[in-house]
N, C-alpha and C positions, 0 to 999 in steps of 0.2 A: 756408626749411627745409621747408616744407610740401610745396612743389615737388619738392624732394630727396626725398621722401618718396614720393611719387607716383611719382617717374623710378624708382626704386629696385624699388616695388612690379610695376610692370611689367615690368621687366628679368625680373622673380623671375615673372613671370605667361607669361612667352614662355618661358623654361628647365621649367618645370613642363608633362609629360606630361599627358596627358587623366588618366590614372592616378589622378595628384596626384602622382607621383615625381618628382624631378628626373631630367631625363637627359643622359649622360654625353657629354662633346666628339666620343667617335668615333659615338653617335646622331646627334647635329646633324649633324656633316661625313654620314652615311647619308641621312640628309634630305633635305641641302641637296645633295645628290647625285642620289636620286630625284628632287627636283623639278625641277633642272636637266637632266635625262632625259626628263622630263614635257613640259617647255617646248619642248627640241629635237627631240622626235616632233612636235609640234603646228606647230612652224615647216615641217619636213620634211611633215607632210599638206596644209597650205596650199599649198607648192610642185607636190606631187602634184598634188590636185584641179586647180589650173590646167593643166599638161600635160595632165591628161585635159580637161579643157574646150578645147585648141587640137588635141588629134586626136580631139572629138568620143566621148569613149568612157566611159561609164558604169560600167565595172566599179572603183573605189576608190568612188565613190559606195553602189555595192552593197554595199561594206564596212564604210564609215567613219559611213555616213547611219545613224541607227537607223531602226526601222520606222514608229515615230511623228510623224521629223521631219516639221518645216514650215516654209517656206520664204514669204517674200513678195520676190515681183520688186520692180525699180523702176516700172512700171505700179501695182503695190498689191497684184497677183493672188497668192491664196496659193496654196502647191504643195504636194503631201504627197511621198514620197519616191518614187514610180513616177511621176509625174507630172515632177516633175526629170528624171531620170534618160530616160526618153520622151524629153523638152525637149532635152537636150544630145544624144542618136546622133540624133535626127530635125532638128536645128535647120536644115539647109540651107547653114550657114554655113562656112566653110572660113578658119582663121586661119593666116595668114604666122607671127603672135606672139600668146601670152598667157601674161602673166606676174605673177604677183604678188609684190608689195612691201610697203615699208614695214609689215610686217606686227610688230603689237603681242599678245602674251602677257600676260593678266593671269588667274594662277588665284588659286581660293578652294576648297582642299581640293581635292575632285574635282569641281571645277566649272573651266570653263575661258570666258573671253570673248575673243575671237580676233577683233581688226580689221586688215583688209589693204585695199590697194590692188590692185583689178586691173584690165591693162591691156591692150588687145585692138587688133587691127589686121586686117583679112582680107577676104574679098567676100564678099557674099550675092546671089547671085546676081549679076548682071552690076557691080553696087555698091562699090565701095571703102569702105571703113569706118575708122573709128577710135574706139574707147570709151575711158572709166573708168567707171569704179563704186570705192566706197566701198563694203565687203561687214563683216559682223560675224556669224559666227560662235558659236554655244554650244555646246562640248562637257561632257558628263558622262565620267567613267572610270569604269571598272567591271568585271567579271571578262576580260573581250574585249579592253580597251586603252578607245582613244577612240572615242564616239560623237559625230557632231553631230545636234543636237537641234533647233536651230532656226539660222535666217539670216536675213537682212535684207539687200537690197540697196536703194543709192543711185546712180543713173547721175547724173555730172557732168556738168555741162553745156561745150557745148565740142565 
């Protein structure tokens, strides 16, 4: 019973607005609407961001990065958002492919954590290449849309 009790109270804890009003089936479905809008911008800038990393071109970083971002490579080395953005039109490297995958959406209000797969093929200088990296993402929302705010990269080995 106790348990029933608890399932019940919760049910009634997720229907209850910050307000403290309940709200109505066509709020939820507006909701669960925005945030399904939410999630497929976020998937759609991830797809972004790698097209601009395989033609080298930093303008959606100019947009999407906020000013404060920070960035650490697979080396360690942190980046601020001019520092990025530098990195990718100067890098030398010329990609055949780079595409990102398997990429995962988990938000929390207007916080976002954003892990994808990206995967790279191209020359650097006379070199044939082939990457992954493991990359995670955080964006905040807020009057502009998405920011990202910080990143993390993991180069796989291989």
């Amino acid at each position: 019973m106790r348990k029933l009790v608890v399932i019940c109270l919760g049910i009634m804890g997720l229907l209850i607005a910050p307000g403290g009003r309940a709200q109505s089936p066509a709020e939820l479905r507006e909701l669960a609407k925005q945030r399904d809008e939410k999630h497929d911008e976020l998937l759609s800038i991830e797809k972004d961001m790698a097209r601009a990393m395989q033609w080298n071109n930093g303008t959606i970083f100019r947009r999407i990065y906020g000013d404060d971002f920070v960035g650490i490579l697979p080396t360690g080395q942190m980046m601020d958002k001019a520092g990025w953005i530098a990195a990718i039109e100067n890098s030398g490297a010329k990609y055949t492919s780079f595409v990102a995958t398997d990429i995962q959406v988990r938000m929390f209000q207007d916080t976002a954590v954003v892990t994808c797969l990206w995967s790279s093929q191209g020359m650097q200088g006379s070199r044939a290449f082939s990457k992954q990296w493991r990359v995670t993402h955080v964006y905040v929302y807020g009057q502009r849309g998405w920011k990202t705010v910080a990143s993390q990269e993991t180069l796989l080995p291989g």
